[in-house]
C-alpha positions as CSV (number, residue, x, y, z in Angstrom):
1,X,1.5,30.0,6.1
2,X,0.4,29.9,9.5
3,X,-2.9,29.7,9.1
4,X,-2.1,27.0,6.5
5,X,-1.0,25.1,9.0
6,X,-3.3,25.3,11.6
7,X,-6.2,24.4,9.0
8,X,-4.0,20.9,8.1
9,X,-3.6,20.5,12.0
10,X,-7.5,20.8,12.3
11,X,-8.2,18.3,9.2
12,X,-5.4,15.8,10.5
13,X,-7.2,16.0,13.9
14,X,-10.5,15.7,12.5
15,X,-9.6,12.3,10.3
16,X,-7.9,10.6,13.3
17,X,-11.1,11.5,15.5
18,X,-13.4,9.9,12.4
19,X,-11.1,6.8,11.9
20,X,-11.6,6.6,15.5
21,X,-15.2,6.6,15.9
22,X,-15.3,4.4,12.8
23,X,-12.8,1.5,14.8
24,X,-14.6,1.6,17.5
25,X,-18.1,1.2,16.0
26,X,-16.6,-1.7,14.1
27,X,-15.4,-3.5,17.0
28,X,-19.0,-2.8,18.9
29,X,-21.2,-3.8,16.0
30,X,-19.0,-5.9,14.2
31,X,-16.6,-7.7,16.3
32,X,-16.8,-10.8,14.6
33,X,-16.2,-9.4,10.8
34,X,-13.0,-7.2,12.0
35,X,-11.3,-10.3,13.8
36,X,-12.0,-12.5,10.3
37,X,-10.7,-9.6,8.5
38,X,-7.1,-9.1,10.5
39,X,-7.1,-13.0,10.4
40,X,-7.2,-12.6,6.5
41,X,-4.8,-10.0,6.5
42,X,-2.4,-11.9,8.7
C-alpha cells in the first residue's frame, strides 16, 4: 500500500509539473488567446 502511494504521489507530481509547463507555454506563445479565453469564461 506504500508503494501505492508513492506511485500516486509521483503521477500527481508529474501532472502538476506538465499542467505547469503547459500554462506557462500558453502565456509565452499565446498571451493574447489565454486573456480572450478567461475574459470569456468570466
Amino acid at each position: 500500500m506504500v508503494q501505492n502511494l508513492a506511485i500516486f504521489e509521483v503521477k500527481a507530481q508529474l501532472y502538476l509539473y506538465k499542467t505547469r509547463i503547459i500554462l506557462v507555454l500558453e502565456h509565452t506563445f499565446y498571451p493574447l488567446g489565454s486573456y480572450q479565453e478567461k475574459l470569456h469564461l468570466n
